[in-house]
C-alpha positions in Angstrom: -20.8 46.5 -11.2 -22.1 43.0 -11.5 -21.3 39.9 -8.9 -18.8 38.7 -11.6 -16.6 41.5 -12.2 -14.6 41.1 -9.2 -13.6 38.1 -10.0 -10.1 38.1 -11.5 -10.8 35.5 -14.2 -7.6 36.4 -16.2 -5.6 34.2 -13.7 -7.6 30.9 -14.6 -5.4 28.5 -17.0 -1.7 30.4 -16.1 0.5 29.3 -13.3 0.6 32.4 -11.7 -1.4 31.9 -8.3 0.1 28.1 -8.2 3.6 29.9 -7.9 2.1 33.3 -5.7 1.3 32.7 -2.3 0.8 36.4 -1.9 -2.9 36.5 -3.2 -4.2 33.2 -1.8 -6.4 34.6 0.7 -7.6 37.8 -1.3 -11.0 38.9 -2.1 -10.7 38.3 -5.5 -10.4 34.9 -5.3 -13.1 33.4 -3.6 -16.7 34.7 -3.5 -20.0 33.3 -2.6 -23.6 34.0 -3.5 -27.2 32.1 -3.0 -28.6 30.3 -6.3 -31.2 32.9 -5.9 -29.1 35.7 -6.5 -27.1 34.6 -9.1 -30.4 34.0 -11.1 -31.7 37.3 -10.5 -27.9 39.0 -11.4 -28.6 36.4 -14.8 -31.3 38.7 -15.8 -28.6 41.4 -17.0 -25.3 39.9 -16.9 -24.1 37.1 -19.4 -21.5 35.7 -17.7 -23.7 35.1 -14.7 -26.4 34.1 -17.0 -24.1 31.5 -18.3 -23.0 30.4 -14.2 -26.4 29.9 -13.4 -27.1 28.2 -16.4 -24.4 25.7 -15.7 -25.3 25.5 -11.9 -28.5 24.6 -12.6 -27.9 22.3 -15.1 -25.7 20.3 -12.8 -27.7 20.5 -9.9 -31.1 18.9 -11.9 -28.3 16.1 -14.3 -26.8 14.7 -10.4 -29.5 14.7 -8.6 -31.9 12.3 -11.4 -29.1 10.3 -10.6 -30.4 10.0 -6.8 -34.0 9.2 -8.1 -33.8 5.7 -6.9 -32.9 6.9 -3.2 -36.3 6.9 -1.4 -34.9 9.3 1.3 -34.0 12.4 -1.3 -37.1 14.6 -2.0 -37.6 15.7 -4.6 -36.8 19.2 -5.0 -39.1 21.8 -6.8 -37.4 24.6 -8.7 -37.8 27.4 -6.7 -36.8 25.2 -3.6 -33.4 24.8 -5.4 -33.1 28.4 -6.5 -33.5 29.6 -2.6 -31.8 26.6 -0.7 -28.8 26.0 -3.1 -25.0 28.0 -1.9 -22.7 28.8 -4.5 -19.0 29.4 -3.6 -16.7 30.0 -6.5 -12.6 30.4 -5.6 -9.8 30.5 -8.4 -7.3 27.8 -6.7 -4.3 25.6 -8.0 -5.8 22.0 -8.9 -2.9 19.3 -9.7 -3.5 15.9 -11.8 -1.3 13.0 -11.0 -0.5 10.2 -12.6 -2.8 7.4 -12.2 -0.2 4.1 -12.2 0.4 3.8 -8.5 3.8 4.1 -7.3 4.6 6.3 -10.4 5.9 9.7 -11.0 4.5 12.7 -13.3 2.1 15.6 -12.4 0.3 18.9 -13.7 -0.9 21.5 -11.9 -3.4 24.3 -13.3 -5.1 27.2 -12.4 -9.0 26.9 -12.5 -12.4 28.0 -10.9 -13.7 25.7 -8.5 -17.5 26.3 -7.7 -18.9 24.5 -5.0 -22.9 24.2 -4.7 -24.5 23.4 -1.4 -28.3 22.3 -1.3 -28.6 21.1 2.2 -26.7 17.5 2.9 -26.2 17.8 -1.2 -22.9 18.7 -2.3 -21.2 18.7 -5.9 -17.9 20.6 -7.6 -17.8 21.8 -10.8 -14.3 22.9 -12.5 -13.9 25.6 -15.3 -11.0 25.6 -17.2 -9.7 28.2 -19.6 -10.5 26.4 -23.0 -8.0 28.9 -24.9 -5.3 31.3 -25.0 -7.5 34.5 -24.7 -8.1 37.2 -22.3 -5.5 39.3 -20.8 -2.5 37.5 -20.3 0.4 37.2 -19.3 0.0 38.7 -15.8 1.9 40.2 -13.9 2.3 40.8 -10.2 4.8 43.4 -8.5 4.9 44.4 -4.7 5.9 47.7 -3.7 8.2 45.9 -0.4 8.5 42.8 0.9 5.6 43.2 3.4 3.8 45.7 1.5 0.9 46.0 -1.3 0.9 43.8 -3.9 -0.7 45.5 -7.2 -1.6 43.3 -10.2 -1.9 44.4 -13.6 -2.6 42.8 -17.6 0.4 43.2 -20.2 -0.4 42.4 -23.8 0.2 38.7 -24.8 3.6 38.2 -26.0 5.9 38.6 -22.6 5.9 35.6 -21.6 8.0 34.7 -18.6 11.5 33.4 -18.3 12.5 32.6 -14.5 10.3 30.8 -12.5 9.1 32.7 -9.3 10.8 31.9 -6.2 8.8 32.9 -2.9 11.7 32.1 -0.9 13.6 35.1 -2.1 12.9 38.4 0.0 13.9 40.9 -2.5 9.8 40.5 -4.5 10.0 44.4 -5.4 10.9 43.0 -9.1 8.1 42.2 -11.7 7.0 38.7 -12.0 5.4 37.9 -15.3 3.1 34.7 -15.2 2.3 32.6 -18.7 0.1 29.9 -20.0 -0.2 26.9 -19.0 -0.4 24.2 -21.7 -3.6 22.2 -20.3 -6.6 23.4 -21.3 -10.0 22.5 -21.2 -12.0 21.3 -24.0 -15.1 20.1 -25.4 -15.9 16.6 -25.1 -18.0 14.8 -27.7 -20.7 12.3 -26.2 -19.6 9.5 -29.0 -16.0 8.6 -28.2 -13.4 10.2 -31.0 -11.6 7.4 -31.8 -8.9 10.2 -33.5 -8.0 11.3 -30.3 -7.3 8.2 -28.8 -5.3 7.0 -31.6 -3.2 10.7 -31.5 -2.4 9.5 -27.2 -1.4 5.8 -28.7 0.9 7.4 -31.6 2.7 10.1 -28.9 3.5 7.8 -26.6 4.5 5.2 -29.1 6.9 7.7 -30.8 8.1 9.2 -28.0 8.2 7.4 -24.6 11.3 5.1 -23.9 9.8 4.4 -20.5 6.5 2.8 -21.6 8.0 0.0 -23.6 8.0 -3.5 -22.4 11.0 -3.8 -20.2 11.0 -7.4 -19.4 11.7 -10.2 -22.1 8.4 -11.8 -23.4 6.8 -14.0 -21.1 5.6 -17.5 -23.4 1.8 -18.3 -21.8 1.7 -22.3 -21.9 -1.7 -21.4 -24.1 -2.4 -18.1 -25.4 -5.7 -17.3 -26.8 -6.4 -14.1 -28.2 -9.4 -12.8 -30.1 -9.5 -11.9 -33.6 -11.9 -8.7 -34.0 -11.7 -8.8 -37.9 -12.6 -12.8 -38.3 -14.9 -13.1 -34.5 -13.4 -15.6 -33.5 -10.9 -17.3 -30.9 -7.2 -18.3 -32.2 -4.4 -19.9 -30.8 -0.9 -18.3 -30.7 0.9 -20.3 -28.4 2.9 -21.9 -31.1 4.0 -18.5 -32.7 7.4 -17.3 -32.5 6.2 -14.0 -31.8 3.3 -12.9 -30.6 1.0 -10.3 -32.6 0.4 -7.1 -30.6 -3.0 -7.3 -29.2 -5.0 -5.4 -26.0 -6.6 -6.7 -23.1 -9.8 -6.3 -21.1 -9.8 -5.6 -17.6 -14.0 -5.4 -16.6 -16.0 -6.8 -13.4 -17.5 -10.3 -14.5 -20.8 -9.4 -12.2 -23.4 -12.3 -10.9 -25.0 -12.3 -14.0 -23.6 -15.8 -16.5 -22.3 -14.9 -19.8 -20.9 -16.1 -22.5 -17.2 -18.0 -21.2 -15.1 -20.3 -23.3 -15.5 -23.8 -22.2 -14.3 -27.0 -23.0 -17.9 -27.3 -24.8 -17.8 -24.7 -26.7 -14.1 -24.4 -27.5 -14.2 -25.6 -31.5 -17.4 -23.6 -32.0 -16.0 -20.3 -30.8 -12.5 -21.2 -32.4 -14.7 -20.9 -35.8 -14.7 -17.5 -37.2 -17.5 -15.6 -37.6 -18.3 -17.7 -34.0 -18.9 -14.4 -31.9 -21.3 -12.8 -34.4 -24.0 -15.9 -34.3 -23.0 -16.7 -30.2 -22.6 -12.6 -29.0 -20.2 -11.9 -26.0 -22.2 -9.9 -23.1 -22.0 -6.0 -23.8 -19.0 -4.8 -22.2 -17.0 -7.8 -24.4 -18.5 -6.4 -27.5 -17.9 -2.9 -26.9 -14.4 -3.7 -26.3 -14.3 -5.5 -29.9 -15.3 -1.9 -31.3 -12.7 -0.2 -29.3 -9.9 -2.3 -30.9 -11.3 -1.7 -34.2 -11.0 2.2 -33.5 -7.6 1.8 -32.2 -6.6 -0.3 -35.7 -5.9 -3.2 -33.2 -6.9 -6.9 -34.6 -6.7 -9.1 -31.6 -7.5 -8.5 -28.0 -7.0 -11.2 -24.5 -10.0 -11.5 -22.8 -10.2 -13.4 -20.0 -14.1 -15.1 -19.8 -12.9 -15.7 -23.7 -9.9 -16.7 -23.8 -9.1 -19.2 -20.5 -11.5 -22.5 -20.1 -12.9 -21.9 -17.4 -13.9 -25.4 -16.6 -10.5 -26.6 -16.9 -8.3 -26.0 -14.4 -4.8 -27.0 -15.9 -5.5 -24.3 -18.4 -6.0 -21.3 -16.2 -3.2 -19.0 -15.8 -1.0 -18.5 -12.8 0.9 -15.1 -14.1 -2.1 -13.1 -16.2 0.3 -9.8 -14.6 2.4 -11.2 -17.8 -0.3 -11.1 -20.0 -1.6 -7.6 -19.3 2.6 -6.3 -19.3 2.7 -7.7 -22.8 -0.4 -6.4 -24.4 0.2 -2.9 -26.4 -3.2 -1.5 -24.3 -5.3 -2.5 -21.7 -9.0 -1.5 -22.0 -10.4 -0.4 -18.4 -14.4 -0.9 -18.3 -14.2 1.0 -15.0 -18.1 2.2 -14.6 -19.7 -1.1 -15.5 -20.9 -3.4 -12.3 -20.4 -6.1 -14.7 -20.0 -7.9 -18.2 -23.4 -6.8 -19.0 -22.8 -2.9 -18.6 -21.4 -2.0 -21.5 -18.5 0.8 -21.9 -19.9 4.5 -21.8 -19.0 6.5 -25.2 -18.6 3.4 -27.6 -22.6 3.7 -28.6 -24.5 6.4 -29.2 -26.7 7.8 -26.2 -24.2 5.9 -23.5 -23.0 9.5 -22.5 -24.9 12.3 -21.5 -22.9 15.0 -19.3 -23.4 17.8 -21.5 -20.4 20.6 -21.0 -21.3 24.5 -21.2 -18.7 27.3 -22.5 -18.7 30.5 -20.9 -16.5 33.5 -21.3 -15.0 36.1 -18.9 -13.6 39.4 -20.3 -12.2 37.3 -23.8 -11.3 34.3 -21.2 -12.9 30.9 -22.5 -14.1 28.9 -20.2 -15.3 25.1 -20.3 -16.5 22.8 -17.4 -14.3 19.4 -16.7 -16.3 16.7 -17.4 -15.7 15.0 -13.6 -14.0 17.5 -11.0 -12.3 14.7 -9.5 -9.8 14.1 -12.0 -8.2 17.6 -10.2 -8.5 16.1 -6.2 -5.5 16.3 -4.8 -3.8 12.9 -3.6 -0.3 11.9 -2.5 2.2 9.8 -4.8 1.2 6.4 -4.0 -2.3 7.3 -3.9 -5.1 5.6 -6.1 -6.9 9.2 -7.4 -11.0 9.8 -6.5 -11.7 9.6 -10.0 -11.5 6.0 -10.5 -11.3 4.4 -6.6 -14.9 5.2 -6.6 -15.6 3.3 -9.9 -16.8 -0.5 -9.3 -13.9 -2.2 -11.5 -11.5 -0.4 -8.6 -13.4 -2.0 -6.2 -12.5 -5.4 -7.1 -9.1 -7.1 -5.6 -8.8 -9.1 -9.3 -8.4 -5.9 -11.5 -6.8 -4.3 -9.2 -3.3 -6.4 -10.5 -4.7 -5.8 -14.3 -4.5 -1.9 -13.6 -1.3 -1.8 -11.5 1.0 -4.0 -14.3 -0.2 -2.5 -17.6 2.3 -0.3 -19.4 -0.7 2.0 -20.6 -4.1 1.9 -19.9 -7.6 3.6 -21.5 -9.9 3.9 -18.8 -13.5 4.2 -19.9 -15.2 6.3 -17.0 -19.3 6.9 -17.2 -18.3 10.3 -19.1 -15.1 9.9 -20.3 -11.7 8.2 -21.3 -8.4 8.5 -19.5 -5.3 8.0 -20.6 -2.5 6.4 -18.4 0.7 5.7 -18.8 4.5 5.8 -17.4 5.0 9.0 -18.8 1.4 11.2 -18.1 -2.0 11.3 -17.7 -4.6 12.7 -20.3 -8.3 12.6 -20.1 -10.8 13.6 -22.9 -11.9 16.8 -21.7 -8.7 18.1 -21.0 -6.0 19.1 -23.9 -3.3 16.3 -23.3 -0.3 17.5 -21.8 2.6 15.4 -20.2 5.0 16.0 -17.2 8.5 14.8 -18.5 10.9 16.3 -16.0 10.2 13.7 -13.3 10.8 10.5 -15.8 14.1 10.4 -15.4 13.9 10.2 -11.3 11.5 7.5 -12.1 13.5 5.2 -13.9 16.6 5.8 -11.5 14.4 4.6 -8.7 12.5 2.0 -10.5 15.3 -0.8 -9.4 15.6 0.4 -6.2 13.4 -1.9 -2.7 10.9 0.4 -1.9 8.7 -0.6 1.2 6.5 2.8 0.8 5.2 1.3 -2.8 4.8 -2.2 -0.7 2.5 -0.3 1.8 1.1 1.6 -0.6 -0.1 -1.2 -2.7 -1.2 -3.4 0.2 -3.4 -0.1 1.4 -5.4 0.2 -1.6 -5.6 -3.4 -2.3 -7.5 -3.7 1.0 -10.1 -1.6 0.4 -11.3 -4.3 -2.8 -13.8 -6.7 -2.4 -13.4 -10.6 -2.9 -16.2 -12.5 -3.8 -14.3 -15.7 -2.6 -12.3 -15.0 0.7 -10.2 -17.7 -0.1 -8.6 -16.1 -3.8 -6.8 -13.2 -1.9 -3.2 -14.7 -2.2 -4.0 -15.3 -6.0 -5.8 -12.1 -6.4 -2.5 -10.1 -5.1 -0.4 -12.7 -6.7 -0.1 -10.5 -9.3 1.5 -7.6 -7.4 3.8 -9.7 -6.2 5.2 -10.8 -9.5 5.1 -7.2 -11.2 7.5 -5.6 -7.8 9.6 -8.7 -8.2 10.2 -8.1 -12.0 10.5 -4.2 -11.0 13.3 -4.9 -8.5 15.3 -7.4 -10.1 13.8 -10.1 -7.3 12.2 -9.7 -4.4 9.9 -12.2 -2.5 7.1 -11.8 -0.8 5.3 -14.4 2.0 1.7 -13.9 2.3 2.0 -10.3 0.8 4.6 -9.5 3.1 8.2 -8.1 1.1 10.9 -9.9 2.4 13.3 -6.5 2.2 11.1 -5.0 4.9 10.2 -8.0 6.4 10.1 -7.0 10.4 8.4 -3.3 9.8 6.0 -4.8 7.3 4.7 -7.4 10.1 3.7 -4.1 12.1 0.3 -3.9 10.3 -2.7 -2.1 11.3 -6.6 -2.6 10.0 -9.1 0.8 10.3 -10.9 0.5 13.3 -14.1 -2.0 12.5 -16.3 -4.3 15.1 -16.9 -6.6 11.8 -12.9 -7.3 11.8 -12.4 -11.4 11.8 -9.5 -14.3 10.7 -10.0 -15.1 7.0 -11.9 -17.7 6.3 -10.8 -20.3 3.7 -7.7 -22.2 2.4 -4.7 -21.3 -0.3 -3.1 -24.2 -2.4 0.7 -23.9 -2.2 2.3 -26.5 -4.6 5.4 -28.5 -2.7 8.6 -29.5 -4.1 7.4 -32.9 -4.7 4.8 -31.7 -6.7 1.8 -32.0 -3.9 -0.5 -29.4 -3.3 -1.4 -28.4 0.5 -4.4 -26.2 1.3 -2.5 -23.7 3.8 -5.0 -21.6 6.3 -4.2 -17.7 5.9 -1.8 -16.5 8.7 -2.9 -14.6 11.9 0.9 -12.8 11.6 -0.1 -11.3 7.8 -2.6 -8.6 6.9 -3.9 -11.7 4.2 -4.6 -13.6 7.6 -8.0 -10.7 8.4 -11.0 -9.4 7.0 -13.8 -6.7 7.4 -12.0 -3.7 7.0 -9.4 -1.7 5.2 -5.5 -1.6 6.1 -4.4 1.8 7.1 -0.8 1.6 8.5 2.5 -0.4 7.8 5.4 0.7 10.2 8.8 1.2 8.2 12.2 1.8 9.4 12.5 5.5 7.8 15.0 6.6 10.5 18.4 7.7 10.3 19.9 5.8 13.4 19.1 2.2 12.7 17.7 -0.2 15.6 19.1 -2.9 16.9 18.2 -6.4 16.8 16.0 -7.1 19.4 18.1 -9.9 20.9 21.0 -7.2 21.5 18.5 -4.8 22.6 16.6 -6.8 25.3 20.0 -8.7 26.2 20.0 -6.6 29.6 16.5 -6.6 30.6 15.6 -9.3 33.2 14.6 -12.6 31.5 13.4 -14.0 34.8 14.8 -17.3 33.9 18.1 -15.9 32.5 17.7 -18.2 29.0 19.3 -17.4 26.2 18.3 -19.7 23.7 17.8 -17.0 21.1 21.1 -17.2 20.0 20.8 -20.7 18.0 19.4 -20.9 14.5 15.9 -22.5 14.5 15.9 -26.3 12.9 13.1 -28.6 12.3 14.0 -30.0 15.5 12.6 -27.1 17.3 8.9 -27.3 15.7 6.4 -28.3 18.2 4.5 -31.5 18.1 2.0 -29.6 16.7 3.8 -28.4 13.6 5.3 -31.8 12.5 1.3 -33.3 12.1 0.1 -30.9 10.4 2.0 -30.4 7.4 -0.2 -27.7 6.1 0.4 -25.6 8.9 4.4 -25.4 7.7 3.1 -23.3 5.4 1.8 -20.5 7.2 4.1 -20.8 10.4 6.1 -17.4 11.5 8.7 -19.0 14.0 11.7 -16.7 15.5 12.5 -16.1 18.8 11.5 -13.1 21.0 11.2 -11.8 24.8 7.5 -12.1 26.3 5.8 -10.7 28.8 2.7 -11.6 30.8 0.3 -8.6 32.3 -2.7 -9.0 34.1 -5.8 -6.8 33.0 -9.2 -6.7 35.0 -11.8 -7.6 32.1 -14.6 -5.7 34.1 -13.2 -2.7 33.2 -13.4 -2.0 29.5 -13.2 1.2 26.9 -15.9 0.1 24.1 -14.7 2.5 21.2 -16.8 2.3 18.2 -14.1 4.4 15.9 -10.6 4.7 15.7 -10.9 8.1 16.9 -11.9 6.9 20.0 -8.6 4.7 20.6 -7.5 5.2 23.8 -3.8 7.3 23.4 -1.8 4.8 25.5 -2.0 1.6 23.4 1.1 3.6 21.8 3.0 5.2 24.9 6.9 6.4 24.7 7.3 7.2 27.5 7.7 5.1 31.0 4.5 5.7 32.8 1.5 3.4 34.1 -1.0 2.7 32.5 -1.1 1.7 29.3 -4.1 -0.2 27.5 -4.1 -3.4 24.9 -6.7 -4.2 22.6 -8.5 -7.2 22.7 -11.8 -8.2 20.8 -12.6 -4.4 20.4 -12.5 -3.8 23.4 -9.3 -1.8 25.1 -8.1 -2.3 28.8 -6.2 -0.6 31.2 -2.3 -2.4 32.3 -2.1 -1.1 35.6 0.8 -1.1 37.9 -1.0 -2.0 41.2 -2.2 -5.4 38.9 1.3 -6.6 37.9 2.8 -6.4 42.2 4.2 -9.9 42.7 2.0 -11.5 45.6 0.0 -8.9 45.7 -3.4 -9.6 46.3 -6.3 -7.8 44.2 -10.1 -8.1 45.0 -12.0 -9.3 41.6 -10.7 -11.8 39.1 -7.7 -10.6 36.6 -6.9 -12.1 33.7 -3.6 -12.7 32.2 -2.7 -11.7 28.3 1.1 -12.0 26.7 2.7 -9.5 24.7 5.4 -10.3 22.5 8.4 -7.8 21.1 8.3 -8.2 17.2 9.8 -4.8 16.4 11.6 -2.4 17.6 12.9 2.0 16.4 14.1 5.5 17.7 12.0 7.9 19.1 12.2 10.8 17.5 8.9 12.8 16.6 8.4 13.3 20.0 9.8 15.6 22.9 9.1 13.0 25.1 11.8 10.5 25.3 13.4 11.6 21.9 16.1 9.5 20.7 14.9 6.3 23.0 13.8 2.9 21.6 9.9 2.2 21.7 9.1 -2.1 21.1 6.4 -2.8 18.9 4.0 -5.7 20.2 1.6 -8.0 19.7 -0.8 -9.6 22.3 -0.6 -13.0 21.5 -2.1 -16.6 22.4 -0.9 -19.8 22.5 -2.5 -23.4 22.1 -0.6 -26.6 22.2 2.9 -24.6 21.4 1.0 -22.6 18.6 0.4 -19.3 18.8 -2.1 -16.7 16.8 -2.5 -12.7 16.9 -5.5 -12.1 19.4 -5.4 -8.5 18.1 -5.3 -6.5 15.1 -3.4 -3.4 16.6 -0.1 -3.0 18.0 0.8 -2.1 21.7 3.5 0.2 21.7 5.8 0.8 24.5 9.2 2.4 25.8 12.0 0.2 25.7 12.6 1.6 29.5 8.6 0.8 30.7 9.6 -2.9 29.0 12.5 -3.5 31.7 10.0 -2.4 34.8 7.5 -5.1 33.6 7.4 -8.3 35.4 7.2 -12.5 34.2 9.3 -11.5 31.0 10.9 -14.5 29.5 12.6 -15.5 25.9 10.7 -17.5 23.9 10.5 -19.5 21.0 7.5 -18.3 19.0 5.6 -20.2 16.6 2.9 -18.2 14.9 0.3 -19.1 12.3 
């Protein structure tokens, strides 16, 4: 009996161990073995012959990739053969939908090896690459708690009921069936049959993925002809012809760009054959001639870019519009070049294998199966460089449908499914439907969501953040019929949404730079980026907005603090704010307006001894109570990094303390129910920021919120109401 045989490779490719939890943990599903000993069990088995073929070849193809790195040795043969792990398990793998804040999935069955060689780690995925083998399965158990037995029926039984493990009567027979994704063999020249096939499916048969906004006009369109080479202007057309777009990383490196120079030459056809575009342009070009498509929008091609009254403030318009948007996703820049388009721009070669009549193929990149949640951007493209960048970040999010060029392969994307070369295309219809019925519908989640992943993309300019997200902004307003957003904050979540949080990072700092905001007179004020909005910081990634997802609704803050001492007794929260309110400060500075957060709130000042400090270097070392919910001393605030204790002996009226303490102000901004915990379940906890204040101007001193009780708010001392002016 070889290594192999135990291995029950039947189940690969049907859904019966996504739907039976009864065999998750059984032998027969996960098994491990040194490189070493697969290769000698090669020497008179074929299927292992064929595992340790594939290992191998894996193993050797990633690690030439790491060539470059002067701390990886390189490895000799037989250091890989001894050294390297394998661990091979059948599990449940399920592909989402790429277009964030969209539904449709697919889950299937396939075997998951996982190679170790000592900090060196890499998955490989098999897929059943056709209907053979012994299938359907089926599973019966004798009782509910007792053996389960498994046995192969002949093909041709395929089930009717879907298994419910929720059901204690499981003495009856479950019959699994195929799934209808498989794995297949991947060409290293792009197919641009295939690609055409995804663009004729969805064309014929999905309702969802047509434009659903009236036409945008573009004050000056530009599109590219790929049959004359040349530039032409539509914007005078009635209707514009279909056409793609290009979302790619420009890079450091110039390139050709339409200029006000060069605009008659390139408007000449035949233009872009003597004056070539950089790589990644002209590979595009070829890609619309295999998807039968004459014109494509190209940014760098189509915009002057030394003319400022012709650049374009809603390109989310552009990319809605356009039939296709072509994703250069694994070039660094315009130079690159799209993988697949030329010949020897590929190279992952696939191996087939087969298991007692099972075929078997490798997936092309294993993370296409990582699990992620619903509004999560999937590992196989956040780790590419064109999802690294804040400005194609929009181009992605508002296309309809979207071919994204990988280093080994091409995804499709749209409304309605996901499909990848390497993988027959399948899609998920059944949640459509709850799709388009919440597609109207506010949706703060998608907000955070959106701002999350955002934040993880790099700017080369600070400065174009607002009109990098701008974008976003426009597509969610379109989406829900109107909404508004300031400084990337939804206005239908407005209070929760201001409850921010960055990742832990020592690097974190205000934004550096100005945004223009056009007036109603026409005049244009450069407006500093707000302390109050995650816009306003930079260094790290965002990792929490605090939504109102509770039954029991809070209540306004100025009801809820009404009977905690004021000290002063005031109640001037109660009037609407007026001009005549702004500070001093405010009314000179006009651009300030701009980015000014005013509303009034209940403050309190605590006194902290700045000789005492926790220096956390990770978020893991936060100290627990800068969130407390309960009424207890002490609790900690964050400032510059650095956390400090609130202690109750410090805040004593007249109470006199050896050493020097220093004085911070915390402000109530929002406010909800309690009700994870066991600790004060049910009772308000007020969300806070420590705040300071120069010449009736305030800023955010820290990027993390101090949480307290409602009840350890009323015990704290020098509370008063305030009129808060933040920018």
């Amino acid at each position: 009996m070889h290594w192999c045989d135990s291995i029950e490779f039947e189940l690969v490719g049907t859904n019966y161990y996504a739907d039976s939890y009864k065999y998750r943990y059984h032998n027969s599903f996960s098994k491990s073995i040194s490189l070493e000993d697969l290769r000698l069990e090669s020497q008179r088995c074929e299927l292992c012959s064929g595992l340790f073929g594939l290992i191998d070849y894996r193993l050797r193809y990633d690690t030439t990739k790491m060539d470059n790195d002067r701390h990886t040795p390189r490895l000799t043969d037989e250091e890989i053969h001894r050294d390297a792990k394998v661990h091979i398990a059948i599990s449940s793998k399920t592909a989402r939908n790429w277009s964030l804040g969209l539904w449709g999935l697919s889950s299937r069955t396939v075997i998951n090896l996982s190679v170790v060689l000592g900090s060196y780690h890499v998955d490989i995925l098999l897929q059943r690459a056709g209907p053979g083998g012994r299938v359907p399965v089926t599973h019966k158990s004798e009782t509910k708690d007792g053996d389960d037995t498994l046995s192969y029926i002949a093909p041709g039984s395929w089930r009717t009921e879907e298994f419910d493990p929720s059901l204690e009567d499981q003495s009856h027979p479950i019959v699994g069936r195929l799934q209808v994704a498989f794995g297949r063999w991947r060409p290293l020249q792009i197919d641009f049959s295939t690609l055409r096939r995804w663009m004729n499916i969805c064309d014929d048969g999905h309702e969802l993925c047509k434009n659903q906004y009236k036409a945008a006009r573009v004050p000056r369109l530009r599109l590219v002809d790929v049959n004359k080479m040349c530039i032409i202007d539509v914007s005078s057309r009635d209707h514009y012809p279909q056409f793609a777009t290009l979302s790619y990383v420009w890079g450091r490196e110039p390139f050709l760009r339409l200029s006000r120079d060069n605009l008659k030459h390139l408007m000449t056809p035949g233009s872009l054959d003597k004056t070539p575009p950089p790589l990644t342009i002209r590979d595009a070009l070829q890609i619309c001639h295999g998807l039968q498509l004459q014109f494509i929008w190209v940014d760098g091609l189509c915009i002057i870019q030394d003319d400022k009254s012709d650049m374009i403030d809603s390109m989310d318009s552009i990319y809605r519009q356009s039939v296709i948007t072509i994703v250069a996703a694994s070039g660094a820049s315009a130079h690159a070049g799209i993988p697949g388009v030329r010949p020897e721009t590929r190279h992952l070669e696939q191996h087939k294998l087969q298991a007692r009549g099972v075929q078997l193929i490798d997936s092309v990149d294993s993370k296409q199966l990582q699990a992620q949640g619903l509004l999560q951007e999937p590992e196989w493209i956040s780790g590419t460089p064109w999802a690294q960048r804040a400005w194609t970040f929009q181009e992605g999010l508002v296309s309809r449908r979207l071919l994204i060029f990988t280093a080994e392969q091409v995804y499709w994307s749209c409304r309605r499914g996901l499909l990848s070369e390497d993988t027959v295309e399948h899609f998920e219809g059944s949640d459509a439907e709850q799709y388009e019925d919440s597609n109207s519908a506010f949706n703060p989640l998608e907000c955070q969501s959106l701002a999350i992943t955002f934040s993880k993309c790099n700017l080369t300019y600070e400065s174009d953040i607002q009109r990098a997200y701008l974008g976003v902004q426009n597509h969610l307003d379109k989406k829900w019929g109107g909404h508004k957003f300031s400084w990337g904050l939804p206005h239908g979540s407005f209070c929760s949404s201001l409850m921010w949080e960055w990742e832990f990072d020592t690097g974190r700092r205000p934004r550096n730079g100005t945004h223009p905001i056009k007036s109603a007179d026409g005049t244009v004020t450069r407006a500093s980026f707000p302390s109050w909005s995650w816009m306003g910081w930079t260094g790290a990634e965002l990792v929490a907005i605090q939504h109102e997802q509770r039954v029991i609704k809070p209540k306004p803050l100025a009801e809820l603090l009404a009977n905690s001492e004021t000290g002063n007794g005031d109640r001037k929260w109660r009037k609407d704010i007026t001009e005549a309110d702004f500070t001093p400060a405010l009314i000179s500075n006009p651009a300030l307006k701009h980015s000014a957060l005013l509303f009034y709130t209940q403050t309190a000042k605590v006194r902290y001894d700045p000789t005492i400090a926790a220096d956390v270097t990770s978020r893991f070392e936060t100290p627990s109570n800068v969130k407390r919910t309960d009424q207890t001393y002490p609790f900690s605030v964050m400032i510059r990094n650095k956390f400090y204790k609130i202690l109750e002996e410090h805040q004593r009226k007249g109470q006199q303390h050896t050493g020097t303490l220093e004085e911070v102000t915390l402000a109530v901004v929002f406010a909800e129910r309690t009700l994870n915990t066991s600790v004060a379940r049910g009772e308000f906890k007020l969300y806070c920021w420590l705040i300071i204040e120069r010449d009736g101007i305030w800023m955010r001193r820290s990027y993390m919120n101090t949480v307290v009780s409602l009840d350890m708010w009323k015990i704290l001392s020098q509370k008063s109401w305030e009129l808060i002016c933040m920018i």
